[in-house]
N, C-alpha and C positions, 0 to 999 in steps of 0.2 A: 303698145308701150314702146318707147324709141328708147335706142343706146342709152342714150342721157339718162334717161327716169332710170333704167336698170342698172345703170351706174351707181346713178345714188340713192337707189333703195340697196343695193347691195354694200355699197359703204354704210350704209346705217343713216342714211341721211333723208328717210322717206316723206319729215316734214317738209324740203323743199325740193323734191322733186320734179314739180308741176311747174313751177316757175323757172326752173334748171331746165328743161324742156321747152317752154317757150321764146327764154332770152335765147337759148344753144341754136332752137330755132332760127333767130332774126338775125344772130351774127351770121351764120350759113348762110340764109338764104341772101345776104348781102353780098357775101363775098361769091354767089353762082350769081347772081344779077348783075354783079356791077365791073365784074375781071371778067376776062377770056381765058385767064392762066389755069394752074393749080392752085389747090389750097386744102387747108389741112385741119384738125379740129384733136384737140386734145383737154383731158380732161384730169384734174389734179384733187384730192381729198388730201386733206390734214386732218392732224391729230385736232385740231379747236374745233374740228365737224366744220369745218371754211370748205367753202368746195369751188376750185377754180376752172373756170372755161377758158381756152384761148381757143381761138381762130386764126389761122394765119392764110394769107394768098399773095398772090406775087404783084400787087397793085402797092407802090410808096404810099399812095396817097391814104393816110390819116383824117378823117371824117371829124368835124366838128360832133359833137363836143369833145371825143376821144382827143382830137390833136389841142385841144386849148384848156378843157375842163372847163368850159361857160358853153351853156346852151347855145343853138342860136335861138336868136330873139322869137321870130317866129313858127309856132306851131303849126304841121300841116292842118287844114281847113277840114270842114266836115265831110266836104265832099270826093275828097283825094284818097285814093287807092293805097297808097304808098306814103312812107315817110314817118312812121309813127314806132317803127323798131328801137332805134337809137335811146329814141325815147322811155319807151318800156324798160330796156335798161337803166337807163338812169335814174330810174323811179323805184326799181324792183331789188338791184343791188347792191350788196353792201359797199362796194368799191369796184373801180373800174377805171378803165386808161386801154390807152394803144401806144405802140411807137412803131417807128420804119428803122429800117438793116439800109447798113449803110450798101450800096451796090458797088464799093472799092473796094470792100471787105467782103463781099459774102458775094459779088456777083451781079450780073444785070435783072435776075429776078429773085433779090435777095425780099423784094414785099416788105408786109407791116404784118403786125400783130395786134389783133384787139383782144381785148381780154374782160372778165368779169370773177365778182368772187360773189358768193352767197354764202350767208351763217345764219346758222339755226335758230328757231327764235327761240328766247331767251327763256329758262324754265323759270316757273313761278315758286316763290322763295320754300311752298311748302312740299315741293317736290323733291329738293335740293335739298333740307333736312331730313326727308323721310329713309 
């Protein structure tokens, strides 16, 4: 069980857990793949049972779709190791976006931030009168 799952099974959020786990996964593991810098990982629960992941590392650069919000066109191929994280996010969470820190303001390795939110899924109507 990683940070993340015990995150939000201890926020009360154990339906989505697993999927909180996997995205928390791809954002990480992009930002050790793709920087030489630091980088950092934070984890936010609300009161609506929203649970937010950001990532952050010292790289400007903003990855499609994060920096435009339109996929790119194409999908990695069947036989490619890589490139299918971004994706799972997109698929998996409720909302999602990056942006970059300006480096006049916060410095030469002021980085970007990606980020994801996930919400519970929805109770069914006879749980919610019960």
């Amino acid at each position: 069980m990683t940070w993340a799952t015990r995150t939000a099974a201890a926020w009360c959020l154990p339906e989505i857990a697993d999927v909180a786990e996997l995205l928390t996964s791809e954002l990480v593991t992009n930002a050790y793949v793709h920087i030489t810098g630091r980088c950092s990982l934070r984890l936010q629960g609300w009161e609506s049972g929203r649970l937010r992941v950001s990532v952050w590392d010292t790289s400007p650069d903003v990855p499609p779709p994060f920096s435009t919000g339109v996929a790119p066109r194409l999908a990695p191929g069947a036989d490619c190791e890589s490139g299918r994280g971004l994706l799972l996010v997109r698929l998996y969470a409720a909302n999602w976006g990056g942006h970059a820190y300006s480096p006049h303001v916060f410095g030469p390795d002021a980085g970007k931030t990606l980020w994801f939110e996930l919400a519970p899924p929805p109770q069914a109507a006879y749980e919610v009168a019960a």
